[in-house]
C-alpha positions as CSV (number, residue, x, y, z in Angstrom):
1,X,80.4,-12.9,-25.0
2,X,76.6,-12.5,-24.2
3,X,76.1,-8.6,-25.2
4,X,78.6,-9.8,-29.0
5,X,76.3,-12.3,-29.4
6,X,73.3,-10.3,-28.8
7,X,74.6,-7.5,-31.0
8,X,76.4,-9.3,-33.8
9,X,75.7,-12.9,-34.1
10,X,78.0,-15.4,-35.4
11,X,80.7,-17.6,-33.4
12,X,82.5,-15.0,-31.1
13,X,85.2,-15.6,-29.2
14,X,86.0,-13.0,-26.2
15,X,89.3,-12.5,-24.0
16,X,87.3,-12.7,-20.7
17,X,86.3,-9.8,-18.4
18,X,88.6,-8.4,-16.0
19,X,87.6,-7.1,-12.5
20,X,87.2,-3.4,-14.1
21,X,85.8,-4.8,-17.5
22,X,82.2,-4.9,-18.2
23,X,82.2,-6.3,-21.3
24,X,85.0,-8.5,-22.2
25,X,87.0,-7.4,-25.4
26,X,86.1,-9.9,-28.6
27,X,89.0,-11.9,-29.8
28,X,87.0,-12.9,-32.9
29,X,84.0,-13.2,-34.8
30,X,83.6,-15.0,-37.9
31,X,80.0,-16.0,-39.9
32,X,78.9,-19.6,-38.6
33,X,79.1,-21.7,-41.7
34,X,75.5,-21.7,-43.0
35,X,75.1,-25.7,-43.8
36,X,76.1,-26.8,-40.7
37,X,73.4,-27.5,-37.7
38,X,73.0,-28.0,-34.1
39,X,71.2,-30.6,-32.4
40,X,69.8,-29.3,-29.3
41,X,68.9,-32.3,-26.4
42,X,66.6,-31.1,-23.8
43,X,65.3,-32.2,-20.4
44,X,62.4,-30.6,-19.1
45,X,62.4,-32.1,-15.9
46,X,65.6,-30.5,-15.0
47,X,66.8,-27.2,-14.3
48,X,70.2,-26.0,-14.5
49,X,71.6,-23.5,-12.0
50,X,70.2,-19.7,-11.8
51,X,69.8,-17.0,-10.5
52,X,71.1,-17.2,-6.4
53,X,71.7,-20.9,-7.1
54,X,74.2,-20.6,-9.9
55,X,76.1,-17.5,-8.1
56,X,76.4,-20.0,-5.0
57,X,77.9,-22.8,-7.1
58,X,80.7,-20.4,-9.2
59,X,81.5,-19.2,-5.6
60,X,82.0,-23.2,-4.4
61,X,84.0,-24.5,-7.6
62,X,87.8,-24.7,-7.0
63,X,90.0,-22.0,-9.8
64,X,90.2,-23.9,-13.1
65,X,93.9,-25.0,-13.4
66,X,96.2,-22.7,-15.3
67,X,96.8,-25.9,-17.5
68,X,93.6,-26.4,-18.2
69,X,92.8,-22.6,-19.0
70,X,95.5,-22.8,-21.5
71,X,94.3,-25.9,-23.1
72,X,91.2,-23.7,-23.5
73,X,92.4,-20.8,-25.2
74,X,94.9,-23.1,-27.3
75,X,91.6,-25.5,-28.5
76,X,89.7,-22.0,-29.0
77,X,92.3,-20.1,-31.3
78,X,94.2,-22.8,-33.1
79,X,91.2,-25.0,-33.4
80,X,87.6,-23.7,-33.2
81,X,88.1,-20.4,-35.2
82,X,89.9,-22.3,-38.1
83,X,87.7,-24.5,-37.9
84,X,84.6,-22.3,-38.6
85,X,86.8,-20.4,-40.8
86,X,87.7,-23.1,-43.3
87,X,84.6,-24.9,-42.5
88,X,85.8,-28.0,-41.2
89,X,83.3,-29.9,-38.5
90,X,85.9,-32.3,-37.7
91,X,88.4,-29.7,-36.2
92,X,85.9,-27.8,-35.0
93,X,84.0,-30.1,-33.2
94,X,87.1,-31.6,-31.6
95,X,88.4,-28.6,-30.5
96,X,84.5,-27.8,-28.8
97,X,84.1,-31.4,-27.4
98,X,87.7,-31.0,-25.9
99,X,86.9,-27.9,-24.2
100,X,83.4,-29.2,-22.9
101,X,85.0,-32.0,-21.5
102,X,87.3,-29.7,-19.5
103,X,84.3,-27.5,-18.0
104,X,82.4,-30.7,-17.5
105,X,84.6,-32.2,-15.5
106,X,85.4,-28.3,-13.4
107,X,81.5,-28.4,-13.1
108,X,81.0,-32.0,-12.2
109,X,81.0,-31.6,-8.6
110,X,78.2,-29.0,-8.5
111,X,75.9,-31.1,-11.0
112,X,75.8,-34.8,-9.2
113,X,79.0,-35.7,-10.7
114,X,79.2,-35.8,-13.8
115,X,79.7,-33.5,-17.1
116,X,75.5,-33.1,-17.7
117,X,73.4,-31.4,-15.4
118,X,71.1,-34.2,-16.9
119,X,72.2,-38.1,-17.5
120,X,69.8,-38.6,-19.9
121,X,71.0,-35.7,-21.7
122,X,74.2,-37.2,-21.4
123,X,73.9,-40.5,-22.6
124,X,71.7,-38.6,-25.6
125,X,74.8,-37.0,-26.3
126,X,77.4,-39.7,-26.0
127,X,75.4,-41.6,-28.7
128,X,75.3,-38.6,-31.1
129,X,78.8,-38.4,-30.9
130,X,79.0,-42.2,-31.5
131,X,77.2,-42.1,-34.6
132,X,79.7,-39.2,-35.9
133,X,77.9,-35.7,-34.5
134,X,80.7,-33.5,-33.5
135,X,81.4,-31.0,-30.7
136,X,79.1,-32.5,-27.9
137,X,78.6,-30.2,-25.0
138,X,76.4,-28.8,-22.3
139,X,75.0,-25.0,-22.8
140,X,75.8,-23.4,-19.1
141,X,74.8,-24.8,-16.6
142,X,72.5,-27.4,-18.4
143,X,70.4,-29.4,-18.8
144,X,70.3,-28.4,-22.2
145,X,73.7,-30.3,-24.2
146,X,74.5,-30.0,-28.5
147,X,76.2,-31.5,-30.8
148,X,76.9,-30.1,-34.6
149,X,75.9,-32.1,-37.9
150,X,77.3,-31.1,-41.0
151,X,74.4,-30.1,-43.1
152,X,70.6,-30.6,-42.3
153,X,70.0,-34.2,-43.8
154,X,73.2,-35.5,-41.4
155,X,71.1,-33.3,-38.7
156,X,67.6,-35.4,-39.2
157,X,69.1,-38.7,-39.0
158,X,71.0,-38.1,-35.7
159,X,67.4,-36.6,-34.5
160,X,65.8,-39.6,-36.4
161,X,67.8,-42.0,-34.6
162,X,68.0,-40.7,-31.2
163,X,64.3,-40.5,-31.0
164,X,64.1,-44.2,-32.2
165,X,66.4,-45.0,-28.8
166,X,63.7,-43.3,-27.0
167,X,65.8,-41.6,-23.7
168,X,62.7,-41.2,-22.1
169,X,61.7,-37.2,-21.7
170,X,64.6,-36.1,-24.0
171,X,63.6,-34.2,-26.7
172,X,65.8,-33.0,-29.6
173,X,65.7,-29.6,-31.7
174,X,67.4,-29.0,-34.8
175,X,68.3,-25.0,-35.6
176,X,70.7,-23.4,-37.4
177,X,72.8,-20.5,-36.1
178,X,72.3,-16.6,-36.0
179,X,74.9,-14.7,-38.2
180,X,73.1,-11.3,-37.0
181,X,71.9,-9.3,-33.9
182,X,69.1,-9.7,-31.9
183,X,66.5,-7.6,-33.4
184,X,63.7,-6.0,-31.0
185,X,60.6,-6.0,-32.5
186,X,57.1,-4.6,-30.6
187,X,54.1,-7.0,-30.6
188,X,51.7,-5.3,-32.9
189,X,48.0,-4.6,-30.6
190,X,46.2,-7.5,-31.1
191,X,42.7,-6.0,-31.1
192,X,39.7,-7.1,-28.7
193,X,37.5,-10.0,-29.3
């Protein structure tokens, strides 16, 4: 799904990489629908897994059921693509906070226990989803979770708000999504003072 993104944009869905695959064949992809936001909630004091630590704790997680792998795909195809498609947070977001919840409780052992690498984070995002934000998650391995708004002024009061609780540390970032490639650019030479 990484090199899609990174070429096309949008929501992409991928089938998965095989042992012989390098990059996993793409399912779908579909324009993000443009009003809709993302609330990003971040925790600078912690760092998710990388690197040697993050191939160390794939190789110590237990298979994901075959039951929950098809509650995946199901939630993915019949849920999150219409969703996008016909531009309805509500299935959407349902359909993305059912699958987190699945991965966060695969990953749980290998981040203290529980479905966010950070609590606070957490608790950030269990009151987002309280007030009506949709699709809470974690990105990878954390600490970094989401949740979706469905247009920016729905998007500034969930930020509004959770900064009034004051998690202490947690910051929150509103963006919008990337319906293209990446785009290189070189840095022009700044001259010499």
């Amino acid at each position: 799904m990484g090199a899609a993104l990174f070429e096309r944009g949008g929501l992409v869905v991928d089938a998965g990489r095989g042992p012989i695959t390098d990059f996993p064949p793409i399912v779908s992809r579909i324009a993000f629908p443009p009003d809709w936001r993302i609330l990003l909630i971040m925790d600078p004091r912690v760092e998710g897994a990388h690197n040697e630590a993050e191939r160390l704790a794939f190789a110590g997680l237990p298979r994901l059921s075959p039951q929950s792998a098809a509650e995946i795909c199901r939630r993915a195809l019949m849920q999150i693509i219409p969703g996008a498609a016909e531009r309805d947070l509500a299935a959407f977001g349902d359909g993305v906070g059912a699958i987190q919840a699945i991965l966060g409780d695969h990953f749980s052992f290998v981040q203290g226990g529980g479905r966010f690498t950070s609590r606070a984070v957490g608790r950030v995002a269990e009151r987002l989803k309280a007030w009506g934000a949709r699709g809470v998650g974690q990105s990878s391995w954390g600490p970094t979770g989401f949740a979706f708004a469905l247009d920016p002024e729905q998007a500034e009061y969930f930020a509004r708000r959770a900064r009034a609780e004051g998690e202490s540390g947690v910051g929150i970032r509103i963006c919008g999504a990337r319906d293209r490639g990446a785009e290189i650019m070189e840095e022009s030479e700044s001259p010499n003072p």
